[in-house]
N, C-alpha and C positions, 0 to 999 in steps of 0.2 A: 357025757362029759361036756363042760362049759367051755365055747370057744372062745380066745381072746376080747373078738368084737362083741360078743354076747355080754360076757364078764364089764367090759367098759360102758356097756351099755345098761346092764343091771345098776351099774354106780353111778351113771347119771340120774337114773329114775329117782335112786334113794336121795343123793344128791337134791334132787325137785322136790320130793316129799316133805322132806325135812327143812326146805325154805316155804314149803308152804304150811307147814306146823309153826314157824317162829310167824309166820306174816297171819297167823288165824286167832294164835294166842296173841299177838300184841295188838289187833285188830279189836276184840273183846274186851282187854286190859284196860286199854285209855277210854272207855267209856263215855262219857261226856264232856272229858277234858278236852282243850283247842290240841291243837297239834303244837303248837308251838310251848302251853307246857309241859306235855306229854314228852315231848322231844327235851326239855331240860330234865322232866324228871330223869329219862334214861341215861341222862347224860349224851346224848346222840344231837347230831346237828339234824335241825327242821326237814334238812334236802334226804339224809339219813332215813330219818323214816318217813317220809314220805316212797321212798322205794323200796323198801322193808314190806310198808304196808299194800303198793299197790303192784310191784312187779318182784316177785318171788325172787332172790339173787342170793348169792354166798355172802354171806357175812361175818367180819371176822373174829374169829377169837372174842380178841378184847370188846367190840360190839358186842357179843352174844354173853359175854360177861358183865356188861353192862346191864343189859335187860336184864339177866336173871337175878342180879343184886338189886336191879331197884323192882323190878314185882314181887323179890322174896320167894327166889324158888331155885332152885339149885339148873345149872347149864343142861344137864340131863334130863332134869323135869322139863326146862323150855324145847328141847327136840326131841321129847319124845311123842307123837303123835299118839300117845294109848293114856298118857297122864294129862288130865283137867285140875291139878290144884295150879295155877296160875292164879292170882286175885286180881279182880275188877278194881280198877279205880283204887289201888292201892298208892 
């Protein structure tokens, strides 16, 4: 049986994983684009992704809704770490 602190500590892990799935796919995504219009494509301010991409963090909702409408990929496609259709330089 899972003790509490085990349990809270499983959910951070996944927690971590799953900001470093959104910070891997958008890392590959914007390709050759500046950051600055990378960061309009998603509709995200510059400072935004700049910590998306370089310190794995929670992101919210509406953020992660953002990314996934402007690469074209559904919120679930963007966390799941097992799915690569994300598109480059889209």
């Amino acid at each position: 049986m899972i003790g509490k602190a085990e349990d809270i500590n499983l959910m951070r892990i996944a927690k971590m994983d799953t900001a470093k799935t959104v910070q891997r796919k958008i890392r590959k995504s914007q390709g050759e684009q500046t950051h600055r219009a990378f960061a309009k494509k998603l509709g995200i301010s510059i400072g935004s992704l700049a910590r998306l991409k370089n310190t794995p963090q929670n992101a919210t909702l509406r953020t992660i809704e953002k990314i996934s409408r402007a690469l074209h990929v559904t919120p679930s496609q963007l966390l799941d770490s097992t799915d690569t259709h994300h598109r480059k330089g889209r």
